[in-house]
PDB file of N, H, CA, C and O in Angstrom:
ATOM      1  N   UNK A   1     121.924  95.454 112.477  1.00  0.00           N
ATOM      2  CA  UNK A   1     121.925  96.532 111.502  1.00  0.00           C
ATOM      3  C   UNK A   1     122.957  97.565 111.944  1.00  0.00           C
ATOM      4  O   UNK A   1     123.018  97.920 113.121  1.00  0.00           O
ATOM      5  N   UNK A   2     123.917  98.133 110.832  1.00  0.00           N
ATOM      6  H   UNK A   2     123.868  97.844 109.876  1.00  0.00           H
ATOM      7  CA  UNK A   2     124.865  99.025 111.484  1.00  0.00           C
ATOM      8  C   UNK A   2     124.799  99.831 110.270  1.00  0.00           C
ATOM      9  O   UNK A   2     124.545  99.321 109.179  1.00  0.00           O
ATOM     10  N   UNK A   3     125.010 101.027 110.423  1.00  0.00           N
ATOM     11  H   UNK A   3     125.216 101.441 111.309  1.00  0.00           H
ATOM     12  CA  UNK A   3     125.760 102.261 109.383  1.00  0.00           C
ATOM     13  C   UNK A   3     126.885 102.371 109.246  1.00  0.00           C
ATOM     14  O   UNK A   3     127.564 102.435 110.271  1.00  0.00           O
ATOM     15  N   UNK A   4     127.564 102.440 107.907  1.00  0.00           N
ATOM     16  H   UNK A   4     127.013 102.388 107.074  1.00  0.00           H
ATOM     17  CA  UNK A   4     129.241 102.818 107.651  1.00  0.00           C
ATOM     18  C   UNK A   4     129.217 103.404 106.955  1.00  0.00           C
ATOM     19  O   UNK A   4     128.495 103.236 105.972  1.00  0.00           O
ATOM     20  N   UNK A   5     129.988 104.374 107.117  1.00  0.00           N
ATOM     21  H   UNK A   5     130.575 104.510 107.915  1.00  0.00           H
ATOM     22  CA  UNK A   5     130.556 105.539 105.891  1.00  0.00           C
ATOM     23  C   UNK A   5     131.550 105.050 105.772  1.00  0.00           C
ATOM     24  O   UNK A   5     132.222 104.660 106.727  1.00  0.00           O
ATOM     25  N   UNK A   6     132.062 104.899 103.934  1.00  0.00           N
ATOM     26  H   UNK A   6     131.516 105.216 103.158  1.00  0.00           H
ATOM     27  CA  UNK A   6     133.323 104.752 103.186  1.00  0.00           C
ATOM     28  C   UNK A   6     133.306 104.739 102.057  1.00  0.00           C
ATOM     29  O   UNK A   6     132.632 103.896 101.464  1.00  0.00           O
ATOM     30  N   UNK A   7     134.082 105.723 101.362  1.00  0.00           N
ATOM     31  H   UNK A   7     134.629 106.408 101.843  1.00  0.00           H
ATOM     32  CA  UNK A   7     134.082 105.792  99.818  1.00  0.00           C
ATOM     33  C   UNK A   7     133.651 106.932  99.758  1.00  0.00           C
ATOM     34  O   UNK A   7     133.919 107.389  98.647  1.00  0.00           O
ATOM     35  N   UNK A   8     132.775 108.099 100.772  1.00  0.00           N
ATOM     36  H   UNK A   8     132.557 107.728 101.675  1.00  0.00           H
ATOM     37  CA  UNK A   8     132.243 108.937 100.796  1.00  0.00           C
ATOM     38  C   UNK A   8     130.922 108.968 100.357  1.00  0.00           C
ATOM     39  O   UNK A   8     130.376 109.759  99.588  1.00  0.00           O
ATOM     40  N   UNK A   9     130.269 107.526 101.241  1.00  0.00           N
ATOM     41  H   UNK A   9     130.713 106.884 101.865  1.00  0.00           H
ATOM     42  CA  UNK A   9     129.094 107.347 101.155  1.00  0.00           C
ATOM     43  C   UNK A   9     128.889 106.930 101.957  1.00  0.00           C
ATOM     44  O   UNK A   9     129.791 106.719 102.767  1.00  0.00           O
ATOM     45  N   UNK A  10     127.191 106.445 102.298  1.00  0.00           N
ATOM     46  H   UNK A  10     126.458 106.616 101.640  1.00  0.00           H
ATOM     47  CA  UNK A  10     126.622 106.284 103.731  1.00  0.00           C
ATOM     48  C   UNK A  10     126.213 104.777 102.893  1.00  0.00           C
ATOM     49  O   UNK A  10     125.721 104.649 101.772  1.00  0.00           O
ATOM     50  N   UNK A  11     126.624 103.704 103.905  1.00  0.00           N
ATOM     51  H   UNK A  11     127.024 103.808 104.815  1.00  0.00           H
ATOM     52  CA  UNK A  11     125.907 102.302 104.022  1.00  0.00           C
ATOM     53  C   UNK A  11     125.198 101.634 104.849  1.00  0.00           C
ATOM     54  O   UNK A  11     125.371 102.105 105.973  1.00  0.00           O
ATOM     55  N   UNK A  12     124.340 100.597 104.859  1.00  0.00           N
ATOM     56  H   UNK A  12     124.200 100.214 103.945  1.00  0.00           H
ATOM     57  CA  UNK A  12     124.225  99.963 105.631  1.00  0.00           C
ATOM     58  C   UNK A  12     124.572  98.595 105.720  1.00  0.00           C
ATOM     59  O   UNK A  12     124.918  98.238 104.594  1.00  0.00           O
ATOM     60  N   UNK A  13     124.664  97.397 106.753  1.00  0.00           N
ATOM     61  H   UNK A  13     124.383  97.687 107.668  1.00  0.00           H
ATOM     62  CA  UNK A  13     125.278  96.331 106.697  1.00  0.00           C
ATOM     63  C   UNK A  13     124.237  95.695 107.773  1.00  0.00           C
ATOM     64  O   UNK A  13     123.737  96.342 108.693  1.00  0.00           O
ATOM     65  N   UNK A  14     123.983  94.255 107.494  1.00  0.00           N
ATOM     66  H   UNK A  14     124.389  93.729 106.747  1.00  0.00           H
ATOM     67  CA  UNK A  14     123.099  93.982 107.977  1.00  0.00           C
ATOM     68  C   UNK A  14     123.393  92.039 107.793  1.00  0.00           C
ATOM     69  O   UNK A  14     124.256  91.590 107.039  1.00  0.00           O
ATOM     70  N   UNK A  15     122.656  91.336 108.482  1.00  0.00           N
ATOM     71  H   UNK A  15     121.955  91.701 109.094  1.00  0.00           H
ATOM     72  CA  UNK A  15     122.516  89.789 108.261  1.00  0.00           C
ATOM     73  C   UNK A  15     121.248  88.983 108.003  1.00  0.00           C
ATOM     74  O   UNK A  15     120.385  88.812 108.865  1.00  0.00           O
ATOM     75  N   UNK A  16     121.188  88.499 106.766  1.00  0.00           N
ATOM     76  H   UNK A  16     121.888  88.637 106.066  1.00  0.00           H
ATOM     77  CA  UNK A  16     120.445  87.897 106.575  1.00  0.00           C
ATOM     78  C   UNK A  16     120.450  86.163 107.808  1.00  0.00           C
ATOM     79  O   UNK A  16     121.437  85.686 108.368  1.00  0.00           O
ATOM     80  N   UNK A  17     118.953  85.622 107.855  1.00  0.00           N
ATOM     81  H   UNK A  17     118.151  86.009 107.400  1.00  0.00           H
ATOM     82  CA  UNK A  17     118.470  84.503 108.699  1.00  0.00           C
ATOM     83  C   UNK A  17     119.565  83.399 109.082  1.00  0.00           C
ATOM     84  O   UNK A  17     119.828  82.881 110.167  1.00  0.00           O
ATOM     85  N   UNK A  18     120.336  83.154 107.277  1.00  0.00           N
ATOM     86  H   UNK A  18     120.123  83.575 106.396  1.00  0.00           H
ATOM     87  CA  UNK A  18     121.567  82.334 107.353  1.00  0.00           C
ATOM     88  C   UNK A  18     122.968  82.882 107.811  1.00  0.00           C
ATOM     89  O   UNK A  18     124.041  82.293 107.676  1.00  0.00           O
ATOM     90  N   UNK A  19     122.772  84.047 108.346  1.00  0.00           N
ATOM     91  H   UNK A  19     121.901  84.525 108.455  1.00  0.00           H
ATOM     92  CA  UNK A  19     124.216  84.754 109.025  1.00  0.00           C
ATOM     93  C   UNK A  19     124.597  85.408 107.371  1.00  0.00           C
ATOM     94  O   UNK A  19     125.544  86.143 107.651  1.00  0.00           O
ATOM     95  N   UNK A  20     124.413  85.528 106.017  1.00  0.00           N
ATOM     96  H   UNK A  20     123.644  84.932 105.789  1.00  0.00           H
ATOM     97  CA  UNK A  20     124.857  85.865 104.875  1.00  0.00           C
ATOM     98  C   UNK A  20     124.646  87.574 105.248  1.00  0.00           C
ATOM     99  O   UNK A  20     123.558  88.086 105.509  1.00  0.00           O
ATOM    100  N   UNK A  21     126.087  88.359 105.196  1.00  0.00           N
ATOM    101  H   UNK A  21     126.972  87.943 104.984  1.00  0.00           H
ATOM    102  CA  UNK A  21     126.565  89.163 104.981  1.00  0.00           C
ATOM    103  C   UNK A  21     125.948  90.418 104.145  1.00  0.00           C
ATOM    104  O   UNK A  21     126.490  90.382 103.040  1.00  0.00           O
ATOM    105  N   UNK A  22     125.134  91.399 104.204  1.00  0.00           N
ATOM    106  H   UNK A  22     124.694  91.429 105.101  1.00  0.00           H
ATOM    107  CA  UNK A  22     124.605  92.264 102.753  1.00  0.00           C
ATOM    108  C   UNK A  22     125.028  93.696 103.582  1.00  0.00           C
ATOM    109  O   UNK A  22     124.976  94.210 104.699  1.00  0.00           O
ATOM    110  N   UNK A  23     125.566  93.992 101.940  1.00  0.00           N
ATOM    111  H   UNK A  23     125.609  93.575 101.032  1.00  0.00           H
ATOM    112  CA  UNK A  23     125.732  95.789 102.020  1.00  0.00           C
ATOM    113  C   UNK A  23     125.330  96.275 101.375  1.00  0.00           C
ATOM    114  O   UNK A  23     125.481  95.907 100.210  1.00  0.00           O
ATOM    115  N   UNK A  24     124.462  97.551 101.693  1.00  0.00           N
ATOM    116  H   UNK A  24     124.340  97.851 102.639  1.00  0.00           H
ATOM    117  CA  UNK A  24     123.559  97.968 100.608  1.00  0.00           C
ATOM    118  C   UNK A  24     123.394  99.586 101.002  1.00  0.00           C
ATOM    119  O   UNK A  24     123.513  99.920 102.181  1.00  0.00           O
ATOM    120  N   UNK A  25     123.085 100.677  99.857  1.00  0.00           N
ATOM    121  H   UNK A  25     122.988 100.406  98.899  1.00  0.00           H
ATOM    122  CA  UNK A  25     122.982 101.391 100.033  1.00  0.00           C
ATOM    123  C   UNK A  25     122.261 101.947 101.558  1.00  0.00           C
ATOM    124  O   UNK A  25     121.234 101.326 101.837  1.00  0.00           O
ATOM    125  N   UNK A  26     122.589 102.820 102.373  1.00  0.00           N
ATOM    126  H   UNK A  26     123.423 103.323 102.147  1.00  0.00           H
ATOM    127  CA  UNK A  26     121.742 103.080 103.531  1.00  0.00           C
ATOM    128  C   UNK A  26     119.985 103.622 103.783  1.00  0.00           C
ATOM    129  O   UNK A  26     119.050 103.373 104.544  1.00  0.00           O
ATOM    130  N   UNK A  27     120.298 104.513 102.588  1.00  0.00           N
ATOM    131  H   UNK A  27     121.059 104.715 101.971  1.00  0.00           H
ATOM    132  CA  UNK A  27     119.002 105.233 102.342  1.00  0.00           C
ATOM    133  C   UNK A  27     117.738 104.245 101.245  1.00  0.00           C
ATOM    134  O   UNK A  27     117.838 103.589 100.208  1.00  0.00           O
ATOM    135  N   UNK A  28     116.634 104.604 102.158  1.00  0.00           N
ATOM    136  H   UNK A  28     116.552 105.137 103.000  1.00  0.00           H
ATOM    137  CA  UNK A  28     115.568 103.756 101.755  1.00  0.00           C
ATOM    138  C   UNK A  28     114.694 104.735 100.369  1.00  0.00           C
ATOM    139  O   UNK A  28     114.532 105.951 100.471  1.00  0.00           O
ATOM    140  N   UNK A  29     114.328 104.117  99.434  1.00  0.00           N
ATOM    141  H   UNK A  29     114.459 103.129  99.351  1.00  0.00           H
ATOM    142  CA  UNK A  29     113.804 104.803  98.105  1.00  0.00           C
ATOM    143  C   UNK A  29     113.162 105.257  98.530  1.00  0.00           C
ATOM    144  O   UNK A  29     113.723 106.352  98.573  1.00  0.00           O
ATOM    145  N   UNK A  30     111.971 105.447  99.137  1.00  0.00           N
ATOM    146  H   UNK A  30     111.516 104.557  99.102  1.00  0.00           H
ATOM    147  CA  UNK A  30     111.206 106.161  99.162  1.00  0.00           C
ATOM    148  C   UNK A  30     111.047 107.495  99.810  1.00  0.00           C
ATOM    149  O   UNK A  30     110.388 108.453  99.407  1.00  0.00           O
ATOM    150  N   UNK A  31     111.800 107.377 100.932  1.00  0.00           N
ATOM    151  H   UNK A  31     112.335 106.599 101.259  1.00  0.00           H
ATOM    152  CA  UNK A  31     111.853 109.347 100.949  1.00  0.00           C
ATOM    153  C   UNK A  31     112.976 108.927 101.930  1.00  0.00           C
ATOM    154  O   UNK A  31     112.740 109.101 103.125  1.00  0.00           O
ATOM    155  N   UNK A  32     113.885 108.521 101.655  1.00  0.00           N
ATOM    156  H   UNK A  32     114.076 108.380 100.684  1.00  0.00           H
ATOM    157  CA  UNK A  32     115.182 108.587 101.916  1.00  0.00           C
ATOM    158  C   UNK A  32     115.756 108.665 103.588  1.00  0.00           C
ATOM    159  O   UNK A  32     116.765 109.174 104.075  1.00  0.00           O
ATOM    160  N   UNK A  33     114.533 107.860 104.224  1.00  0.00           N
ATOM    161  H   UNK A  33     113.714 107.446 103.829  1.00  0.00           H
ATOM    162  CA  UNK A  33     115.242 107.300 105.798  1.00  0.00           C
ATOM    163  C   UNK A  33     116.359 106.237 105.649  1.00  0.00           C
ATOM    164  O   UNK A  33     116.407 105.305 104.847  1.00  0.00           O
ATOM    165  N   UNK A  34     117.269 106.601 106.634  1.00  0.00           N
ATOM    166  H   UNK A  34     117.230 107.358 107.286  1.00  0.00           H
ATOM    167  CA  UNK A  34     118.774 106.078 106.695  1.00  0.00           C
ATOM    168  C   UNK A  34     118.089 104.967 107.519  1.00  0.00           C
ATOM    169  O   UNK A  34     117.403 105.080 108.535  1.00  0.00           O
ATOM    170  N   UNK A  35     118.487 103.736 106.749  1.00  0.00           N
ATOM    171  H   UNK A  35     119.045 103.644 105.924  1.00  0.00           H
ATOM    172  CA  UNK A  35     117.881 102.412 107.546  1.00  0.00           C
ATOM    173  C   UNK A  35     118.645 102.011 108.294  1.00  0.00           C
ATOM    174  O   UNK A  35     118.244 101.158 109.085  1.00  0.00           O
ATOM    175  N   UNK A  36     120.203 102.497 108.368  1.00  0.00           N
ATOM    176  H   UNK A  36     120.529 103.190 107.725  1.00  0.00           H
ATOM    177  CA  UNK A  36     121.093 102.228 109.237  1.00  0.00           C
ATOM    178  C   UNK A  36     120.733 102.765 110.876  1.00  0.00           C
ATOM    179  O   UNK A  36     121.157 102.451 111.988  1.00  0.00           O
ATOM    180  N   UNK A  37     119.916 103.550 110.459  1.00  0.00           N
ATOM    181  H   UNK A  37     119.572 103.805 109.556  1.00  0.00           H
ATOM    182  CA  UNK A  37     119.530 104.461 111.578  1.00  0.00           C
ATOM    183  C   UNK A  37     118.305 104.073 112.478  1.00  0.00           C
ATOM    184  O   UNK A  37     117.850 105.101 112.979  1.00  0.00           O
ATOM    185  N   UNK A  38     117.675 103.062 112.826  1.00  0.00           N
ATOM    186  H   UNK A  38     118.045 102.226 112.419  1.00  0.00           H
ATOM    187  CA  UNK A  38     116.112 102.332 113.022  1.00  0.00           C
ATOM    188  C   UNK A  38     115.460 101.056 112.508  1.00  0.00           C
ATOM    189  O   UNK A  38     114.581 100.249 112.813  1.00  0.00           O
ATOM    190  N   UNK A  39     116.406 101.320 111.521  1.00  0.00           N
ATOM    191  H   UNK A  39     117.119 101.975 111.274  1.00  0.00           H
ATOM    192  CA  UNK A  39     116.182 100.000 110.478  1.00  0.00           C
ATOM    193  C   UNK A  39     115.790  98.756 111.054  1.00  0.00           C
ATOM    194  O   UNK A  39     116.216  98.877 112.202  1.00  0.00           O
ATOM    195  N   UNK A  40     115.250  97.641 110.983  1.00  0.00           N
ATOM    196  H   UNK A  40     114.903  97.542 110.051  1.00  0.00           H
ATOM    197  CA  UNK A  40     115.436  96.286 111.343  1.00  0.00           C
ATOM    198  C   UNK A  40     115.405  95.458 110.179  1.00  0.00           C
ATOM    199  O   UNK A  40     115.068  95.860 109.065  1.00  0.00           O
ATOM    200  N   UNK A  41     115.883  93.903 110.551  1.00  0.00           N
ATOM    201  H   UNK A  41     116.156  93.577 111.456  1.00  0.00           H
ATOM    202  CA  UNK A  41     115.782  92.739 109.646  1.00  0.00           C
ATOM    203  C   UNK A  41     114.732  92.116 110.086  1.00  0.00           C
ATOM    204  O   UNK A  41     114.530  91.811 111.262  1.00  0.00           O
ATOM    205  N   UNK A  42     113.563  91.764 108.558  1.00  0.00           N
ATOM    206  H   UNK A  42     113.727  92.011 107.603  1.00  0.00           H
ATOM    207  CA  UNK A  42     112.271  91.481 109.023  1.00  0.00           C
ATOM    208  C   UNK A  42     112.259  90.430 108.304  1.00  0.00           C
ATOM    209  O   UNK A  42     112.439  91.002 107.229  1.00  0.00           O
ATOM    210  N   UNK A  43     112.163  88.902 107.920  1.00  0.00           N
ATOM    211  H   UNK A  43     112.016  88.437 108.793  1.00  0.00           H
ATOM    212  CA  UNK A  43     111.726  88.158 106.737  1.00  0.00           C
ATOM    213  C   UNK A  43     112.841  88.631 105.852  1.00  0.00           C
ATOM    214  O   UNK A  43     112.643  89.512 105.015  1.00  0.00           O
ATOM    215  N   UNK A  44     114.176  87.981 106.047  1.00  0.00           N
ATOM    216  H   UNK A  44     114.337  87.265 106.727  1.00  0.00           H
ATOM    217  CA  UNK A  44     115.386  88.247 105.307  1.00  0.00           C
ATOM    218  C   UNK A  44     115.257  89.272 104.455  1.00  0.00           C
ATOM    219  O   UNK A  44     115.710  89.073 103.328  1.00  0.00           O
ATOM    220  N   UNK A  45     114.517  90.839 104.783  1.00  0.00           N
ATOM    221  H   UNK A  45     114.149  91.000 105.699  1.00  0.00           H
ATOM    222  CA  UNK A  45     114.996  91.861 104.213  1.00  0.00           C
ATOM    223  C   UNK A  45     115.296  93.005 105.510  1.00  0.00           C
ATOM    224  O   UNK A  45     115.311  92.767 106.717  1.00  0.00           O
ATOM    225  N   UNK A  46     115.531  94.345 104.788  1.00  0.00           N
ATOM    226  H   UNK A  46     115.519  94.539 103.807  1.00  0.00           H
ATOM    227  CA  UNK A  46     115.626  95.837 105.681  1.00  0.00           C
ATOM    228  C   UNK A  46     114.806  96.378 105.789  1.00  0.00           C
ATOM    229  O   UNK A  46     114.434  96.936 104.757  1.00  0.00           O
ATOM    230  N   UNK A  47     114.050  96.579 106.914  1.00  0.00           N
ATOM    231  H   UNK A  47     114.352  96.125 107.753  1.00  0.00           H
ATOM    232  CA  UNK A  47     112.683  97.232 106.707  1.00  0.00           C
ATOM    233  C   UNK A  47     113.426  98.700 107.160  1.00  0.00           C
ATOM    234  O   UNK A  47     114.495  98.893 107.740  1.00  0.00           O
ATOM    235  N   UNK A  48     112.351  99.696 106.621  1.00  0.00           N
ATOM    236  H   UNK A  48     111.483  99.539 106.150  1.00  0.00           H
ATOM    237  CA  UNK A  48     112.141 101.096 106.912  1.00  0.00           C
ATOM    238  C   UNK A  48     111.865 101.345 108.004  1.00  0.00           C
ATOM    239  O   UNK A  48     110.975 100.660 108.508  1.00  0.00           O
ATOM    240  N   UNK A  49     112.499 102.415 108.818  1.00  0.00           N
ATOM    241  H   UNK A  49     113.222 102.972 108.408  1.00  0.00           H
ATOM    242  CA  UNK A  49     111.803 102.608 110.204  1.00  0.00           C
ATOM    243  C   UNK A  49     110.618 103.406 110.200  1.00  0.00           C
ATOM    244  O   UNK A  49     109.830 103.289 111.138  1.00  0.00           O
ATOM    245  N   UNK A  50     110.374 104.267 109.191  1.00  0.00           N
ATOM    246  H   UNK A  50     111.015 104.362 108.429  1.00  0.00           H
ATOM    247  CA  UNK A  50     109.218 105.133 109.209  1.00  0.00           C
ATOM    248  C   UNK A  50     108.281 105.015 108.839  1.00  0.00           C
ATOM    249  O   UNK A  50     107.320 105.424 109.490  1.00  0.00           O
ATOM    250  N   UNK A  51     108.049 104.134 107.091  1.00  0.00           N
ATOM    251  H   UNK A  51     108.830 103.801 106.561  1.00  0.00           H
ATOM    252  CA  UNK A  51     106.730 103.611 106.082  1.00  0.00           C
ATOM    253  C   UNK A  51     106.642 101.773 106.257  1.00  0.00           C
ATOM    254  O   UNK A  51     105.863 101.003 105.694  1.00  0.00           O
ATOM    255  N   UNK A  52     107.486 101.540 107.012  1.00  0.00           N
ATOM    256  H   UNK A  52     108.118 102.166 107.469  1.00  0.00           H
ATOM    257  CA  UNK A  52     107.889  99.985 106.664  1.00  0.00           C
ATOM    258  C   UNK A  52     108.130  99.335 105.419  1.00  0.00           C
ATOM    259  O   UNK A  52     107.447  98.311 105.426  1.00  0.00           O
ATOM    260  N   UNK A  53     108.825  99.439 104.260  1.00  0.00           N
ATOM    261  H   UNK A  53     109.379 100.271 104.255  1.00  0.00           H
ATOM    262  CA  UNK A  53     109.110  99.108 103.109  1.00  0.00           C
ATOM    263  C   UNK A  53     110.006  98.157 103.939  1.00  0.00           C
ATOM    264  O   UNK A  53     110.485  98.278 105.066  1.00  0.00           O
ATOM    265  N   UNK A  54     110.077  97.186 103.029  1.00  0.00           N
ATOM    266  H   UNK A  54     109.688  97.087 102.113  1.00  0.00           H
ATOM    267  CA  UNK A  54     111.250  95.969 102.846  1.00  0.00           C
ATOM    268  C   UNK A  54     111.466  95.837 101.677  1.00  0.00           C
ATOM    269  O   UNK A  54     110.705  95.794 100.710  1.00  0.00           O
ATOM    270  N   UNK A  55     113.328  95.721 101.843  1.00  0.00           N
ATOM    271  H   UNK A  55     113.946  95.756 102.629  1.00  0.00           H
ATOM    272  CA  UNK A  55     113.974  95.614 100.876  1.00  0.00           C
ATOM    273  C   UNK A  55     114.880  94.706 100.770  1.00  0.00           C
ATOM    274  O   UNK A  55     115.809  94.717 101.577  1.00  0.00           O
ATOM    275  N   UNK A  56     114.815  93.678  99.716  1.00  0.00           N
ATOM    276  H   UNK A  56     114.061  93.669  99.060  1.00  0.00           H
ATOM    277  CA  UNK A  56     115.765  92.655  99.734  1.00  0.00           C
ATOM    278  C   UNK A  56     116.963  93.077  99.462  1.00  0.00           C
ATOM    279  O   UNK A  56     117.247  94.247  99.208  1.00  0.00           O
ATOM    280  N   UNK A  57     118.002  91.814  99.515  1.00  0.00           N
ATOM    281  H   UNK A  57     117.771  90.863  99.722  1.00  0.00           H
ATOM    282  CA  UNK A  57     119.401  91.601  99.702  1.00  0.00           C
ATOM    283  C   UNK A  57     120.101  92.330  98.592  1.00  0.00           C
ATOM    284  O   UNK A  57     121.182  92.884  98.789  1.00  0.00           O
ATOM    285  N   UNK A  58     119.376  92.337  97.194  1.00  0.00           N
ATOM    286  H   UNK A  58     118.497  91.887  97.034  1.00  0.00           H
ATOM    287  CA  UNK A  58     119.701  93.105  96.461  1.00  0.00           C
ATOM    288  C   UNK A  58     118.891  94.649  96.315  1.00  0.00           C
ATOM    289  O   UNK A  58     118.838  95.252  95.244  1.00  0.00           O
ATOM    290  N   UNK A  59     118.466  95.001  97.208  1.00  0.00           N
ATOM    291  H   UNK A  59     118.510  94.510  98.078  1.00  0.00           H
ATOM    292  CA  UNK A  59     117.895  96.262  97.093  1.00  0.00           C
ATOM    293  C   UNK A  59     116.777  96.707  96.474  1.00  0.00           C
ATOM    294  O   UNK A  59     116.550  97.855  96.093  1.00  0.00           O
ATOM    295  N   UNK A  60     115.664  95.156  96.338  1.00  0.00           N
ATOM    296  H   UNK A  60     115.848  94.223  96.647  1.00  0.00           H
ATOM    297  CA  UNK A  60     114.926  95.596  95.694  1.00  0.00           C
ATOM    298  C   UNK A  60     114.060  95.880  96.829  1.00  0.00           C
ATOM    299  O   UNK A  60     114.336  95.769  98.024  1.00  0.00           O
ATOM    300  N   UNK A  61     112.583  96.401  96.095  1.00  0.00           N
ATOM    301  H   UNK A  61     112.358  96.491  95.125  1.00  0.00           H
ATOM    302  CA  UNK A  61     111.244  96.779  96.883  1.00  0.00           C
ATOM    303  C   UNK A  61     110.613  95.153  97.031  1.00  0.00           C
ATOM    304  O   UNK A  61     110.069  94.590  96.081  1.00  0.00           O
ATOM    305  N   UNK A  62     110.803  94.463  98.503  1.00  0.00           N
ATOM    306  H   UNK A  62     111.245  94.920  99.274  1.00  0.00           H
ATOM    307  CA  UNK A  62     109.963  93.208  98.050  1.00  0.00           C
ATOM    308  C   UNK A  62     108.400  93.587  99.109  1.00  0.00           C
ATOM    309  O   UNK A  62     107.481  92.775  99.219  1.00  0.00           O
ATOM    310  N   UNK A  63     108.408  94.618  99.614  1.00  0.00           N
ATOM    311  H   UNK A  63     109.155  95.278  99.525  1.00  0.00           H
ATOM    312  CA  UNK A  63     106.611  94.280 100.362  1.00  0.00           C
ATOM    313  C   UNK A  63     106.795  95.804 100.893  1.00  0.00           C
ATOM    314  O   UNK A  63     107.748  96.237 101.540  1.00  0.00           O
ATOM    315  N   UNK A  64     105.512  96.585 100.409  1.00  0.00           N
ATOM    316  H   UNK A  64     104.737  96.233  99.883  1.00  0.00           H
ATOM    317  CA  UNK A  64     104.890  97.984 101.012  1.00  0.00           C
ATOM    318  C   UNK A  64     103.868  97.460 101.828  1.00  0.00           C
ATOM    319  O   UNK A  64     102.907  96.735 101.572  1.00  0.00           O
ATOM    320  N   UNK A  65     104.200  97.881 102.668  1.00  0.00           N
ATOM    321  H   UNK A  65     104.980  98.470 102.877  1.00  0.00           H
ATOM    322  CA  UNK A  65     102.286  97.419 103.730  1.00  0.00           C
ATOM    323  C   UNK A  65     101.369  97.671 103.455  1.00  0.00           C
ATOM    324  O   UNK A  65     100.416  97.040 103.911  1.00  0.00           O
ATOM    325  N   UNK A  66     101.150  98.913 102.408  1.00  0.00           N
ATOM    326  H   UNK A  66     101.925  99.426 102.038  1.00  0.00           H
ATOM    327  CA  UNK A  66      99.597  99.262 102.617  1.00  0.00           C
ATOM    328  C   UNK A  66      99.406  98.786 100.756  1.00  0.00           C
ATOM    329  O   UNK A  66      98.293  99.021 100.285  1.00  0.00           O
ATOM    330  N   UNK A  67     100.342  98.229  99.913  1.00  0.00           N
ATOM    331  H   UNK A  67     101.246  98.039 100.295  1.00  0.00           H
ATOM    332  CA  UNK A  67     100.174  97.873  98.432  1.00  0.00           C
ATOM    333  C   UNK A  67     100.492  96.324  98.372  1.00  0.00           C
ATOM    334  O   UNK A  67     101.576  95.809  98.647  1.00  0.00           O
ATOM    335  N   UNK A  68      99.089  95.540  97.869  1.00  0.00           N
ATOM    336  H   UNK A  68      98.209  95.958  97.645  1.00  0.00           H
ATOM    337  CA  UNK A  68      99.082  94.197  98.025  1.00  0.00           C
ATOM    338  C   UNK A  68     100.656  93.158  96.906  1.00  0.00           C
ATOM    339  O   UNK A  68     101.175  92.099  97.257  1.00  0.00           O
ATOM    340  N   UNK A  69     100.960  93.898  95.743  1.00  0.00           N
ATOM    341  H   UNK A  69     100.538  94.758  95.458  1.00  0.00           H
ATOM    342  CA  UNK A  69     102.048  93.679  95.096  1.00  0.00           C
ATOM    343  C   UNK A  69     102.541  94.860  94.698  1.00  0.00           C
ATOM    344  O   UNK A  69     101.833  95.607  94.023  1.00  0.00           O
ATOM    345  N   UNK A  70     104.031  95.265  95.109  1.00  0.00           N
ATOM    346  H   UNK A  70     104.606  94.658  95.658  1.00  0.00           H
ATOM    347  CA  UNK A  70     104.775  96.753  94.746  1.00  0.00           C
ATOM    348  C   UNK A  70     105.508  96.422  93.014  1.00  0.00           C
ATOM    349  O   UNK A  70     106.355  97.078  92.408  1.00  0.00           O
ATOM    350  N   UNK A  71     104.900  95.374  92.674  1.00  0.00           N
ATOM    351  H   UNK A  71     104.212  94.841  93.166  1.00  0.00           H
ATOM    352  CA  UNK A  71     105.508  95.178  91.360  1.00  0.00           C
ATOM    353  C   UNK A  71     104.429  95.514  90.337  1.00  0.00           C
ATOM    354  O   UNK A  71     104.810  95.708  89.183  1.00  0.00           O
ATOM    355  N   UNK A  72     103.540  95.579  90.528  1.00  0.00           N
ATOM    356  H   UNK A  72     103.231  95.421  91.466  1.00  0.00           H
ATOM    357  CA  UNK A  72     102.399  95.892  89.688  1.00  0.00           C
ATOM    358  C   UNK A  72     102.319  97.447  89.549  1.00  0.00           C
ATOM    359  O   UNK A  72     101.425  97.962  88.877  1.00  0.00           O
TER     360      UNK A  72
END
């Protein structure tokens, strides 16, 4: 997991299980911890260092810990 600023924005960059490449915004939706910053790769997503959210490759919400489906 690494942080880059460019464009005059904050990213993060990270590897999915198969070595596949993702850049994705840095800041996590929910109250806006820089995942570049603590972050880890958990089950080919970015987890949160503070609430543990994971977020897939495209940035979605795929698992809150304490909500059995975050899609509902």
């Amino acid at each position: 997991v690494m942080e880059i600023r460019a464009l005059n924005h904050t990213f993060v960059l990270w590897r999915k299980a198969d070595g596949t490449p993702v850049c994705q915004d840095a800041f996590c939706l929910h109250l806006g911890a820089n995942l570049g910053v603590g972050g880890k790769v958990v089950d080919d997503c970015i987890q949160c260092p503070f609430h543990l959210w994971k977020f897939g490759s495209d940035g979605s919400v795929k698992e809150i810990p304490y909500i059995e489906d975050p899609h509902k």
